[in-house]
C-alpha beads as a LAMMPS data file, in Angstrom:
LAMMPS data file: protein, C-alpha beads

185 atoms
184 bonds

1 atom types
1 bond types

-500.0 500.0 xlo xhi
-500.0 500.0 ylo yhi
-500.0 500.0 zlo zhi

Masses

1 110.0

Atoms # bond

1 1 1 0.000 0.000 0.000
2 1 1 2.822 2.330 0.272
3 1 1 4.115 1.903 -3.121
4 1 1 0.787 3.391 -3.880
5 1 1 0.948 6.581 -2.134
6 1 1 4.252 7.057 -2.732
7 1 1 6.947 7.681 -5.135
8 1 1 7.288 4.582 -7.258
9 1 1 10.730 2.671 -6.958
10 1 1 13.158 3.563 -9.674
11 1 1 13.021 0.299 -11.437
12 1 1 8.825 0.100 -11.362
13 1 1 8.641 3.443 -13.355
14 1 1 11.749 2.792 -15.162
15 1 1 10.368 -0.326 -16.483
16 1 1 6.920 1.057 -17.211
17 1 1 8.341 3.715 -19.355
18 1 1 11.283 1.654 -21.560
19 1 1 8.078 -1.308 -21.860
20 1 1 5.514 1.643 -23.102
21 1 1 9.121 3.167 -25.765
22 1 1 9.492 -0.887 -26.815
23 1 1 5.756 -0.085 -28.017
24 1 1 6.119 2.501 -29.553
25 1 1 9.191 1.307 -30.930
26 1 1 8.143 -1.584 -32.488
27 1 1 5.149 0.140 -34.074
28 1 1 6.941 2.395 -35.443
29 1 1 5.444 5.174 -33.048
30 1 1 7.682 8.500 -31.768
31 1 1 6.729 10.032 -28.534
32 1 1 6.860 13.890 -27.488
33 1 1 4.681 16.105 -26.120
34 1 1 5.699 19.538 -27.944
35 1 1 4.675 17.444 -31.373
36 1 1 1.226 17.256 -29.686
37 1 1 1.217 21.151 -29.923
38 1 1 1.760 20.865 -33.656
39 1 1 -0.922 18.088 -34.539
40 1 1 -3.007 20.701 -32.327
41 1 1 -2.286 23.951 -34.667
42 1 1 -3.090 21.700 -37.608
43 1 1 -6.889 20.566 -36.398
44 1 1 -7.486 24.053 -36.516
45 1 1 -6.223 25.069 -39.963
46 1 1 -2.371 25.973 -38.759
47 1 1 -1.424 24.617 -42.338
48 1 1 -3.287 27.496 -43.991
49 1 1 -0.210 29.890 -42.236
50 1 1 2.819 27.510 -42.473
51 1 1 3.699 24.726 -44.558
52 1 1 5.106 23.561 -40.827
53 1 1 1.635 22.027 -39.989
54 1 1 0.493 20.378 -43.451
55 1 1 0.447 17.222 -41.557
56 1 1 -1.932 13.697 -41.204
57 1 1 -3.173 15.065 -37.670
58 1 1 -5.696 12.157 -37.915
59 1 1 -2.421 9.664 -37.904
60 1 1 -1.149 11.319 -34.222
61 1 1 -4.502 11.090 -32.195
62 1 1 -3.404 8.445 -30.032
63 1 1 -0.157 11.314 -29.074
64 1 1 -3.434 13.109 -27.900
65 1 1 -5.307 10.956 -25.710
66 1 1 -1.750 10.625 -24.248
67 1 1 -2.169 13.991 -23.707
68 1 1 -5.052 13.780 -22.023
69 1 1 -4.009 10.318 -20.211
70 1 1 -0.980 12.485 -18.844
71 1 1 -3.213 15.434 -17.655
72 1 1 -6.117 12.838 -16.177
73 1 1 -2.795 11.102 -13.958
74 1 1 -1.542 13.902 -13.052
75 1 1 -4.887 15.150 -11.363
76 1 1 -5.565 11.103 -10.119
77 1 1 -2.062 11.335 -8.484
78 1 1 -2.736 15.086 -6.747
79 1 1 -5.734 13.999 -5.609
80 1 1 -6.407 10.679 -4.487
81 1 1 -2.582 8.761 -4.705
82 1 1 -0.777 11.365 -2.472
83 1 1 -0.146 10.987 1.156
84 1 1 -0.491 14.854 1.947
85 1 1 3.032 15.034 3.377
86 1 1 5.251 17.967 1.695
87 1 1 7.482 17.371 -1.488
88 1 1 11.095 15.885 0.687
89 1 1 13.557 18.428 -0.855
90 1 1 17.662 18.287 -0.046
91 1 1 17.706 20.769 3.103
92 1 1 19.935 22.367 0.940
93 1 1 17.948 23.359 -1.774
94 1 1 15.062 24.323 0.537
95 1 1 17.600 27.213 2.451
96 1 1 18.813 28.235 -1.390
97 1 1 15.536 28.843 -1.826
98 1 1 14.125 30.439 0.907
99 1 1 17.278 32.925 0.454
100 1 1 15.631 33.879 -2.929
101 1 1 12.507 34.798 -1.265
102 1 1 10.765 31.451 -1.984
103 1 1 8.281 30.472 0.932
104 1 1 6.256 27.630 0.295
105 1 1 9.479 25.663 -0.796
106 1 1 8.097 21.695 -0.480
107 1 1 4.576 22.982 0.865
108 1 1 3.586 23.271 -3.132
109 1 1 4.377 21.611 -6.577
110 1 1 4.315 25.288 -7.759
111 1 1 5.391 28.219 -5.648
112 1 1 3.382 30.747 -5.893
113 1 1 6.367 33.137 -5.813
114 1 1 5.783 32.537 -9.363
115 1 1 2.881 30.663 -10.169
116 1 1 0.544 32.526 -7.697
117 1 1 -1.782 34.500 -9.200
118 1 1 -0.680 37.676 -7.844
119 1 1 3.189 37.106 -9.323
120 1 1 1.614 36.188 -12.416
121 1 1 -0.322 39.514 -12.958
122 1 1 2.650 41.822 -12.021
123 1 1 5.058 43.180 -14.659
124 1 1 7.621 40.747 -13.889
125 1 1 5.550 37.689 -13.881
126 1 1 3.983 38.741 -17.155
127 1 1 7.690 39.455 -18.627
128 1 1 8.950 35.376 -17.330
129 1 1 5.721 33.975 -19.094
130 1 1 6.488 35.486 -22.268
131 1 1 10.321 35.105 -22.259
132 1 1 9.811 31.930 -20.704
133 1 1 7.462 31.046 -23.459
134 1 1 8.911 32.428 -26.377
135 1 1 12.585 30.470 -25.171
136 1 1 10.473 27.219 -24.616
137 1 1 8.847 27.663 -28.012
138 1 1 12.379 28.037 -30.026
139 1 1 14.403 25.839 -28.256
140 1 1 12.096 23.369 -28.889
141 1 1 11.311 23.874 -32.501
142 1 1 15.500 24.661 -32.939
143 1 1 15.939 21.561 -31.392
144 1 1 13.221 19.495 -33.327
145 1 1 11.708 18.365 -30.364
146 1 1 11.209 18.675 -26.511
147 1 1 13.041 16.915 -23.574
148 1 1 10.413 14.028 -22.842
149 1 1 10.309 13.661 -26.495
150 1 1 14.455 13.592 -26.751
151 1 1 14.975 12.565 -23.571
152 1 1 12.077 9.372 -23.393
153 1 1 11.999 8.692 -26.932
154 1 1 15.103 9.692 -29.169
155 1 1 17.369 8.436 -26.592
156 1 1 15.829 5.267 -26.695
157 1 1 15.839 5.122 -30.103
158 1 1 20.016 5.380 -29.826
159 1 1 19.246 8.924 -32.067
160 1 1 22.320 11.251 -32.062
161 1 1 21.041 14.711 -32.223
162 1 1 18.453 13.514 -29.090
163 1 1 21.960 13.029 -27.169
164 1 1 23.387 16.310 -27.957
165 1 1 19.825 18.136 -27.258
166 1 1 19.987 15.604 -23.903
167 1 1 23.198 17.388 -23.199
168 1 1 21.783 20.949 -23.785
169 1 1 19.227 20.659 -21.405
170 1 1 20.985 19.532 -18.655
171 1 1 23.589 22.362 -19.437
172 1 1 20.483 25.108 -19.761
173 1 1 18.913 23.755 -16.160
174 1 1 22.686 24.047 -14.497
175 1 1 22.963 28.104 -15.727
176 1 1 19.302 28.958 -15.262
177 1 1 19.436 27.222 -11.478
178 1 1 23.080 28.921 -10.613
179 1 1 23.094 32.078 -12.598
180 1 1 19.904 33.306 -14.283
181 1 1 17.039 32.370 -11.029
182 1 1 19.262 34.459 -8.553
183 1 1 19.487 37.577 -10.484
184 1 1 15.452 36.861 -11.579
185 1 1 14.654 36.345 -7.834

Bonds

1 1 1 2
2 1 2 3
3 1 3 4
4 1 4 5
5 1 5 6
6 1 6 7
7 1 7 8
8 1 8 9
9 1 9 10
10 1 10 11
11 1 11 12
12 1 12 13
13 1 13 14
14 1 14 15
15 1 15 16
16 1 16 17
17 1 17 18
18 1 18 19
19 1 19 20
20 1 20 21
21 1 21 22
22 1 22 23
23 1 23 24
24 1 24 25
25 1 25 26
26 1 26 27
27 1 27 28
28 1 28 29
29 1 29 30
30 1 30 31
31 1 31 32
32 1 32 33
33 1 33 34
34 1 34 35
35 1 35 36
36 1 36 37
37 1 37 38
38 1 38 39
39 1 39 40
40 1 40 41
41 1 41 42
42 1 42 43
43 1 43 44
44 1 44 45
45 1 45 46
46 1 46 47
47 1 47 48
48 1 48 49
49 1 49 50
50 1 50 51
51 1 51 52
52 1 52 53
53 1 53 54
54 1 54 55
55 1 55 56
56 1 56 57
57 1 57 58
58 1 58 59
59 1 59 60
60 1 60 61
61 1 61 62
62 1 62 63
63 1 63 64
64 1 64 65
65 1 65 66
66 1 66 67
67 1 67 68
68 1 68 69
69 1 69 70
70 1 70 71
71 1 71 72
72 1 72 73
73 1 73 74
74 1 74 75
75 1 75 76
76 1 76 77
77 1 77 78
78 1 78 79
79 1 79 80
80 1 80 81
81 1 81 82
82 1 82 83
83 1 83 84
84 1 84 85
85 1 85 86
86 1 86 87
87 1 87 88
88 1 88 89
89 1 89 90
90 1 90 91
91 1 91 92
92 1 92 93
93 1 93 94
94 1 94 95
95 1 95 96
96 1 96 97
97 1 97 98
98 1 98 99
99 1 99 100
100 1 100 101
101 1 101 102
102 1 102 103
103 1 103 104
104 1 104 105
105 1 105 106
106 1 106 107
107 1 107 108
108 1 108 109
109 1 109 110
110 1 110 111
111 1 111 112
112 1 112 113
113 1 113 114
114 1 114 115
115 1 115 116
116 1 116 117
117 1 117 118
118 1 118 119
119 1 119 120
120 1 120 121
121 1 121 122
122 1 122 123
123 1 123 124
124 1 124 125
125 1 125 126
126 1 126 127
127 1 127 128
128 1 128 129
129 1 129 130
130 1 130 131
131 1 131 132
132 1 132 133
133 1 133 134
134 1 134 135
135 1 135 136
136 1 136 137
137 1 137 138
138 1 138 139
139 1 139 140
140 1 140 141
141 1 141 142
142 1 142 143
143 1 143 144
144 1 144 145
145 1 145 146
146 1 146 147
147 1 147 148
148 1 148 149
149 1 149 150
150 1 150 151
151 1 151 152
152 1 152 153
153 1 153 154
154 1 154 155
155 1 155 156
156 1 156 157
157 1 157 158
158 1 158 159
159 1 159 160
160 1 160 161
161 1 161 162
162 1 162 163
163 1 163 164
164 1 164 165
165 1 165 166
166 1 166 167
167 1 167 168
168 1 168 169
169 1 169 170
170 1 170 171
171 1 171 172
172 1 172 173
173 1 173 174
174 1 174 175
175 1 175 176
176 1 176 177
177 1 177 178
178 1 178 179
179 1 179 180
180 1 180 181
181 1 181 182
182 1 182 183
183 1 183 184
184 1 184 185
């Protein structure tokens, strides 16, 4: 019964996820969620701006209802498989953050330092979302794909470029965490 209300051991989710790639590996399937944004753009005529979404949408609905599996889990798991006990953060983390004005470090899956409603209707929150955004948006058409699609599914797939655009995330995270958040914050 813990398992459930818990954080599932490395090598339960680990095999979950490399059985549900084998599937879509063997069918011939590729997994990502930013190509779910795409499919999305095309439904509702995208193709008539850019030659970008003149795609079979029809042939990626099942890259939808993941979609909406992933969204539906993620409220089942909030709500009814969590034991109500904060997130368990490093101690050291929690005091790096706290020293950057963050106060509900643990308490929430979002703080609300940025997330909050208030932070999100001032200048500056208004000014992350739409950098934020915009960087999201390029780096992930520049990089012809997102990190659960490179990461999950390109890696697994032994695909080159997902390695090097692997590599770039992790290196991105490192400066944004140590250089760009403290001057932000």
């Amino acid at each position: 019964m813990d398992m459930i209300y818990g954080p599932w051991p490395w090598y339960v989710a680990g095999s979950l996820i490399a059985f549900v790639m084998f599937l879509l590996l063997y069918f011939g399937g590729n997994f990502g969620m930013s190509s779910n944004l795409r499919t999305m753009c095309t439904m509702v005529g995208g193709e008539k701006v850019s030659d970008f979404f003149k795609l079979d949408w029809k042939a990626q609905r099942w890259n939808l209802m993941f979609v909406v599996g992933a969204i539906m889990g993620g409220f089942l798991a909030a709500n009814f498989l969590s034991n109500g006990e904060p997130m368990q953060l490093n101690p050291s983390t929690t005091a790096s953050l706290n020293a950057l004005g963050f106060q509900s470090v643990g308490a929430e899956y979002l703080p609300n330092e940025i997330f909050g409603l208030e932070a999100l209707l001032s200048l500056k929150g208004i000014l992350i979302l739409i950098g934020g955004g915009f960087l999201v948006g390029f780096g992930t058409r520049y990089a012809g794909g997102c990190t659960s699609g490179h990461a999950i599914s390109g890696l697994s797939d032994l695909q080159i470029p997902s390695f090097i655009a692997v590599i770039g995330f992790f290196i991105g995270g490192l400066l944004m965490t140590h250089l760009l958040i403290p001057i932000i914050f």
